[in-house]
C-alpha positions in Angstrom: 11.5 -41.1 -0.6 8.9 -43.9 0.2 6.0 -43.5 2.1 7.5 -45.4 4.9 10.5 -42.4 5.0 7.5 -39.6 5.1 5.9 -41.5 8.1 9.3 -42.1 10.0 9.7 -37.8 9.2 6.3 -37.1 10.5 6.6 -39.5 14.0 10.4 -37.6 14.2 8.9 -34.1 14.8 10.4 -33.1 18.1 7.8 -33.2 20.7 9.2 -30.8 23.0 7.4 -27.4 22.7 7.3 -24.4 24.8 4.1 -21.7 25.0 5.0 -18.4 25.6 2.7 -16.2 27.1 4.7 -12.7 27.8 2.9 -9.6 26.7 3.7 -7.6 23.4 6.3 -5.4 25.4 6.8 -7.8 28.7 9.7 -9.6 29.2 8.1 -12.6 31.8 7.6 -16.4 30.2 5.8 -19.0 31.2 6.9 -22.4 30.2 5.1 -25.3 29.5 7.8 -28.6 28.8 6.6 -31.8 27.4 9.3 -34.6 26.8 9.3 -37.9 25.2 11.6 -40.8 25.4 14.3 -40.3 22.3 14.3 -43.9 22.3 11.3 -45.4 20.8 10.2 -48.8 19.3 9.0 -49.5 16.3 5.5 -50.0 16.7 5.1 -46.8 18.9 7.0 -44.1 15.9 4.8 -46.0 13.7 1.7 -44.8 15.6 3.0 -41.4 16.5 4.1 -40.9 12.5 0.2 -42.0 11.5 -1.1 -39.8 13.9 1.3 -37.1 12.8 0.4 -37.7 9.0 -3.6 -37.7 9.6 -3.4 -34.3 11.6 -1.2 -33.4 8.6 -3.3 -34.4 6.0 -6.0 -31.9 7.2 -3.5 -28.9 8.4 -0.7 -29.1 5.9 -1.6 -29.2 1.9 0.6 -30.7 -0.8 2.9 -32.0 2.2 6.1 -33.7 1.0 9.0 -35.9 3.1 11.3 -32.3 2.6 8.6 -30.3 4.1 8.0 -33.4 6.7 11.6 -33.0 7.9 11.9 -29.4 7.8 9.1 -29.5 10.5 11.4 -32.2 12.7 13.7 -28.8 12.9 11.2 -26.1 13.4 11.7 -23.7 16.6 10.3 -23.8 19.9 6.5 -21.8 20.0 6.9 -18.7 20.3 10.5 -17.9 18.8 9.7 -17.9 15.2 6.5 -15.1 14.5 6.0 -12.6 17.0 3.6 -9.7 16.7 5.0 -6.5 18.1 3.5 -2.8 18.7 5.4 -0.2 16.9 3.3 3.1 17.0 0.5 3.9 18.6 -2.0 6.6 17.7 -4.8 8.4 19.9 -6.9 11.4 19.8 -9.8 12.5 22.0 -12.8 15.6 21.5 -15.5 16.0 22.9 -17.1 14.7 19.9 -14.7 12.2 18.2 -12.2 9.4 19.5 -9.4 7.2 18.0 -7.6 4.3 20.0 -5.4 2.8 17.1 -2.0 0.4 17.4 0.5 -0.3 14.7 1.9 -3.3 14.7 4.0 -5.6 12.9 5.2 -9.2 12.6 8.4 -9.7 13.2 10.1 -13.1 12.9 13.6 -14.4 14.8 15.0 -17.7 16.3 14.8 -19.5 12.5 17.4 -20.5 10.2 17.9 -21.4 6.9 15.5 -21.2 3.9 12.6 -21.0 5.9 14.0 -17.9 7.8 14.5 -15.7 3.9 10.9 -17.2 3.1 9.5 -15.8 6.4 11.4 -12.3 7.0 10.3 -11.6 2.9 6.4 -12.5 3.6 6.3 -11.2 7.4 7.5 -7.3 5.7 4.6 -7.8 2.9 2.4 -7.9 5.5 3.9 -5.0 7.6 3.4 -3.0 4.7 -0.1 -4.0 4.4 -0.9 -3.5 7.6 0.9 0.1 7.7 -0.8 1.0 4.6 -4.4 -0.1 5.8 -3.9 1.6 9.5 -2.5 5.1 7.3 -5.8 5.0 5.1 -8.2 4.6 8.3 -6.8 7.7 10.2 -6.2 9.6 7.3 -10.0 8.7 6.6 -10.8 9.9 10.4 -8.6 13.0 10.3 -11.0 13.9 7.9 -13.9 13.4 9.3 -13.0 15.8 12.0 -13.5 18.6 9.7 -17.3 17.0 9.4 -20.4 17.4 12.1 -21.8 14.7 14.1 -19.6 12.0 16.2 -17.0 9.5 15.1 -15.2 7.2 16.4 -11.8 4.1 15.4 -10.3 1.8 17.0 -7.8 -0.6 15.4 -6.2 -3.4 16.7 -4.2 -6.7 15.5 -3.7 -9.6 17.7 -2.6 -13.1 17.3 -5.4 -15.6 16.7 -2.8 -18.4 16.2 0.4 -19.6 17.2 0.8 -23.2 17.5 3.9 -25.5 15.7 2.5 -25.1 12.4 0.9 -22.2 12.2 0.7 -18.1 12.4 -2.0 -16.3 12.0 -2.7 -12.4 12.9 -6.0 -10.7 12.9 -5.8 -6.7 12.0 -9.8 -5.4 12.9 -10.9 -2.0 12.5 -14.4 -0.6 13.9 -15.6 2.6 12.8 -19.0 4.7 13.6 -20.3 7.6 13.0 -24.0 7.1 11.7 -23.4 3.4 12.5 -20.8 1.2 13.6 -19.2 -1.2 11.3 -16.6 -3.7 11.7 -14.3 -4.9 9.0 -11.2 -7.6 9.9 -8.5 -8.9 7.7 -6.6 -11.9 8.7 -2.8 -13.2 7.4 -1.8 -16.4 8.1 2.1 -17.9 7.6 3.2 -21.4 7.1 5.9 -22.5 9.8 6.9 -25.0 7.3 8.1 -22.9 4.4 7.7 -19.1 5.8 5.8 -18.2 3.9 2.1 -16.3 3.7 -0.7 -18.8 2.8 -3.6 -17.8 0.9 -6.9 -19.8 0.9 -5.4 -21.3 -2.3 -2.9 -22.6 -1.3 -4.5 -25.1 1.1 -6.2 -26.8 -1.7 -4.6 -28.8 -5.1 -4.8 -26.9 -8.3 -8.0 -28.5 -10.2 -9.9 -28.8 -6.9 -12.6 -26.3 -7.1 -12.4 -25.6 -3.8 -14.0 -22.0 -4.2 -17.3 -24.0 -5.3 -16.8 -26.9 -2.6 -16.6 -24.7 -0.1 -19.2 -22.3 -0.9 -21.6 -25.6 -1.1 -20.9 -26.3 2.5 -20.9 -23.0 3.9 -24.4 -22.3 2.4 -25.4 -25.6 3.9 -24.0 -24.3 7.5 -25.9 -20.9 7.3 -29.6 -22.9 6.3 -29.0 -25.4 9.4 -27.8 -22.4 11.5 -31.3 -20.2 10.5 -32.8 -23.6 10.9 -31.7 -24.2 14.3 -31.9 -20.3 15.6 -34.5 -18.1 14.2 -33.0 -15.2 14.9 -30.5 -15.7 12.5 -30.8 -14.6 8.8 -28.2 -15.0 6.0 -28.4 -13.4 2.7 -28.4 -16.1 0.5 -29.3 -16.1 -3.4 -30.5 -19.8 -3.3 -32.9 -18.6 -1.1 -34.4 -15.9 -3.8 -32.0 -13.0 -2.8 -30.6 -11.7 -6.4 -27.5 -10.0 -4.4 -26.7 -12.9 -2.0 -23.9 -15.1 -1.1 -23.2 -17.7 -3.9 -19.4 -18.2 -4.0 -16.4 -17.2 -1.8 -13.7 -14.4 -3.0 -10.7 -15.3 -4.5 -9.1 -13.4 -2.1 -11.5 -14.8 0.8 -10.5 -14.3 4.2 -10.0 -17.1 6.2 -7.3 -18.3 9.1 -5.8 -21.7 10.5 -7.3 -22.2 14.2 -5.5 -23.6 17.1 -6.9 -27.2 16.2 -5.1 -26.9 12.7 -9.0 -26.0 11.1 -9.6 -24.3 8.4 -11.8 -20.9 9.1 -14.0 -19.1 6.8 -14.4 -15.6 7.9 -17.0 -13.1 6.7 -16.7 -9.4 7.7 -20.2 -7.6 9.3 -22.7 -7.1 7.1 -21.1 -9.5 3.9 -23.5 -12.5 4.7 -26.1 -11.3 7.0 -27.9 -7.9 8.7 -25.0 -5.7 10.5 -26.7 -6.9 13.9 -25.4 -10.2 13.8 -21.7 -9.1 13.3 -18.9 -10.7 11.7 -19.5 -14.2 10.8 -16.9 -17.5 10.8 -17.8 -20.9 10.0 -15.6 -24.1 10.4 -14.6 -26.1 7.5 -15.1 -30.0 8.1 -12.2 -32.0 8.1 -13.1 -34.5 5.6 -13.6 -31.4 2.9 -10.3 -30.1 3.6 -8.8 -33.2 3.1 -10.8 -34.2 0.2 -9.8 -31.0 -1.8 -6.5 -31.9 -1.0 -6.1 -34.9 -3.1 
């Protein structure tokens, strides 16, 4: 297919999208409809398929004219990944609490290859999920048998749901001494159904591990710079055990701008006071480690 073809795919992406806003176990919708003409001319599905492939070139890695038409057929906001409360679990002393919520992804109003793709990758993740919410109340339940006070509370919540993207966030917070905050994120691909990892983004070869770590250290010396109150462990400033290079397994999401996030947990980059820690990854690297 010539390049002409991908941009006639990206400027045919339906336009008409609908934002649903009903609660995990509500049944009200609120509908938001955008239409444009069917009919347009030349010059203007030429615009709209430059914009389209720009936003795309940033958001969507390796994209292809298949993947470009299987976005024309994708479903309506809101009907493909859904994140749904299953089990819920609660205990309260007088000396230790728990507030924690299963829940699962669960994936409908999709067809075809996409639709296998995503009900496969959306149970890995339930599993994941299930297995990391067993381990932190079996770990409280046995802390009850210890002195002091303690206290969990897990939650997951969407963090994105937009045409292209999915993206969950499963956060657990636990004190007893201290409080700490850990929070793992999994994001899907509307085009293929599939679970992206931070690798996946970027072309094989790119060294985006390296690329990326280079910016993010330069984000956290103009953010100490520019606030002295913050402090990042950092061993190019002289700290033997601080951040150099991100995980292979680094966690990260897809904002609702179609940006790339870099997310640290509390504690990983900087003192536990300054919480969890997410940085922005500028376009123009994204799309660089693309190529």
């Amino acid at each position: 297919m010539k390049n002409t073809d991908l941009m006639d795919a990206m400027g045919g992406i339906k336009s008409e999208y609908i934002l649903e806003a009903a609660a995990n176990r509500g049944q009200g919708q609120e509908k938001k409809i955008v239409s444009l003409s069917a009919k347009r001319k030349p010059w203007v599905r030429l615009v709209a398929g430059l914009a389209a492939a720009a936003a795309f070139s940033v958001a969507l890695p390796n994209t292809t004219p298949q993947v470009a038409h299987a976005m024309q057929n994708l479903p309506v906001v809101g009907s493909y990944f859904k994140l749904v409360t299953f089990r819920d679990y609660h205990y309260e002393s007088s000396k230790h609490s728990a507030d924690v919520s299963v829940s699962k992804v669960a994936v409908s109003g999709i067809t075809g290859p996409a639709a296998k793709e995503a009900k496969k990758s959306s149970k890995a993740v339930n599993r994941e999920i299930a297995k990391e919410t067993a381990s932190l109340i079996k770990d409280f339940k046995a802390s009850l048998k210890k002195g002091g006070y303690g206290s969990l509370t897990v939650k997951t919540k969407q963090v994105t749901n937009n045409r292209y993207w999915y993206a969950v966030k499963l956060t657990a917070v636990t004190t007893q001494a201290d409080s700490a905050e850990s929070s793992r994120y999994y994001v899907f691909s509307k085009a293929s159904g599939k679970q992206v990892k931070l690798s996946d983004l970027f072309k094989s070869g790119s060294n985006y591990r390296q690329a990326i770590s280079q910016n993010l250290i330069k984000q956290m010396k103009q953010a100490m710079k520019q606030d002295k109150s913050k402090s990042y462990f950092l061993k190019a400033n002289g700290d033997p055990d601080g951040f150099s290079q991100i995980k292979k397994n680094q966690q990260f999401y897809v904002n609702k701008k179609n940006q790339v996030v870099i997310v640290f947990s509390q504690g990983e980059v900087g003192p536990m006071s300054m919480g969890s820690q997410s940085f922005v990854l500028p376009n123009k690297l994204v799309a660089k480690l693309q190529r």
